[in-house]
C-alpha positions as CSV (number, residue, x, y, z in Angstrom):
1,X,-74.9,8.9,44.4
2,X,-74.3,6.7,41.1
3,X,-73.5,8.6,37.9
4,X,-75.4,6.6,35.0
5,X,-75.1,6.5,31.2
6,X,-78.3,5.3,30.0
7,X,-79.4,4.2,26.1
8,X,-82.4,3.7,24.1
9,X,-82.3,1.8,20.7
10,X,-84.5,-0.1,17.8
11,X,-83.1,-3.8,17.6
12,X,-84.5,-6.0,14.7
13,X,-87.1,-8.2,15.8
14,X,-85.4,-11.4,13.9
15,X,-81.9,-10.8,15.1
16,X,-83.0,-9.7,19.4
17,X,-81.3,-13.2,20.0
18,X,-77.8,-11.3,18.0
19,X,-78.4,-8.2,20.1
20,X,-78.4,-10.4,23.1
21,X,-75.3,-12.2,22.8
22,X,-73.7,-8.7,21.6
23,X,-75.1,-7.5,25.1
24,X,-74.2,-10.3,27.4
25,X,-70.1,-9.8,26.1
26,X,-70.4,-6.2,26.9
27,X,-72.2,-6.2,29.8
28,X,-69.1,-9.2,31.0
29,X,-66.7,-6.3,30.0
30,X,-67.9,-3.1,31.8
31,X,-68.3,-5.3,34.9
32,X,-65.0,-6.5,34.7
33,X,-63.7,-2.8,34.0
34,X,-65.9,-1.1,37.2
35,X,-68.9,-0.4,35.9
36,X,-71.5,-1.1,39.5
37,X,-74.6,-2.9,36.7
38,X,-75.4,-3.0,33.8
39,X,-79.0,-3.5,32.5
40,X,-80.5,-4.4,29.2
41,X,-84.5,-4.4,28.6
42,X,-86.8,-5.3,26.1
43,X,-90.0,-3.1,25.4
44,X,-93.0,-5.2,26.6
45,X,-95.4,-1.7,27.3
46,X,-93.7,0.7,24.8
47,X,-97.1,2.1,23.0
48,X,-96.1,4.4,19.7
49,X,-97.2,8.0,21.5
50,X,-98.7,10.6,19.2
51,X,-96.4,13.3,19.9
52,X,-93.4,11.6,22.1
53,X,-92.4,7.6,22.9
54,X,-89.6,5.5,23.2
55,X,-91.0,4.1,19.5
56,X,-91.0,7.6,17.9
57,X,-87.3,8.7,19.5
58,X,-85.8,6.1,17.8
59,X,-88.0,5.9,14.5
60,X,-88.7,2.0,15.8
61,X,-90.0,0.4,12.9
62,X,-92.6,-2.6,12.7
63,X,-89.6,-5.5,12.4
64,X,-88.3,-4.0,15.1
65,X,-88.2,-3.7,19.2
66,X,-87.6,-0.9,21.7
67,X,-84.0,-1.3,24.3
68,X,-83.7,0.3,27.2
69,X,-80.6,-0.1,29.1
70,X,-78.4,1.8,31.5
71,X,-74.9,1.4,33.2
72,X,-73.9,2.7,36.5
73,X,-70.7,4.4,37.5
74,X,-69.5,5.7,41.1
75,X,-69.3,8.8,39.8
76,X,-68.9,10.8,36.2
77,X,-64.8,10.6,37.2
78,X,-65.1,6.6,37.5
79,X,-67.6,6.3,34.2
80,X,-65.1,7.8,31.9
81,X,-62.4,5.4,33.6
82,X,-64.5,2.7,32.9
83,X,-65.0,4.0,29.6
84,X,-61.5,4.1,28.3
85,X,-60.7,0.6,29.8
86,X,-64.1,-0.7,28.0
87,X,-62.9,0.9,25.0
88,X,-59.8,-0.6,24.4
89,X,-60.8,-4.2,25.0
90,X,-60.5,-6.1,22.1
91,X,-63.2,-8.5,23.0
92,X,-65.8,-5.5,22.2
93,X,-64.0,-5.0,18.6
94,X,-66.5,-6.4,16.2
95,X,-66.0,-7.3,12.4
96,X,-68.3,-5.2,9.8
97,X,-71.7,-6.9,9.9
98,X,-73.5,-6.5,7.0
99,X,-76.6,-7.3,8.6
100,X,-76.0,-6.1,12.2
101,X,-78.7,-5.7,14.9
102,X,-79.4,-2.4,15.4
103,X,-78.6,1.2,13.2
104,X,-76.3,3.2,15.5
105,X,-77.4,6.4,14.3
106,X,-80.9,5.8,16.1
107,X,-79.3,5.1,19.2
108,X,-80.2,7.7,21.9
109,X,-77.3,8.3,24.6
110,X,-76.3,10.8,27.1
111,X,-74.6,10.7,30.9
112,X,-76.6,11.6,33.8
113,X,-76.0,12.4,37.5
114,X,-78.6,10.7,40.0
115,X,-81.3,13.3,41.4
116,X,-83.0,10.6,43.8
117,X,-82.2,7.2,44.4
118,X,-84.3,4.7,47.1
């Protein structure tokens, strides 16, 4: 069963098209390293819960729009393979934006292993 890193993040309503292009280079990159897909999605049914949402886990802001996205691995062995390969590539070595996309400390993260997969 796949091993999957999966990712939830605010992107700035005005700069999605930004995000995107930021997106498609490093989605080009962990496929080329091994990674089996890569997925990127935009919140279209994403309502702001009263105690938990994807909104609220994020502190999504009005000018701004809920990511979902995932990458999967062969395993958690091949993931941090892919990882280190993904890491040194230059092509993901960005200059300081001043006025970047998203805030990287809202950015929820973590590695899972698959329970069920049809």
């Amino acid at each position: 069963m796949a091993y999957v890193d999966g990712f939830v993040l605010a992107v700035r309503k005005d700069k999605i098209e930004a995000y995107k292009e930021i997106a498609r280079v490093a989605g080009e990159v962990w496929m080329e390293h091994g990674a089996r897909s890569y997925v990127e999605c935009v919140g279209d049914d994403v309502p702001y819960g009263q105690l938990t949402s994807f909104p609220r886990a994020v502190q999504a802001r009005d000018d701004e729009v809920v990511v979902f996205s995932w990458i999967t691995y062969d395993s958690r062995e091949h993931r941090d393979a892919v990882n280190a390969k993904v890491m040194a590539d230059p092509r993901l070595k960005r200059p300081d934006d001043a006025d970047p996309p998203i805030d990287n400390a809202r950015m929820i993260y973590g590695g899972f292993t698959t329970l069920l997969q049809f």
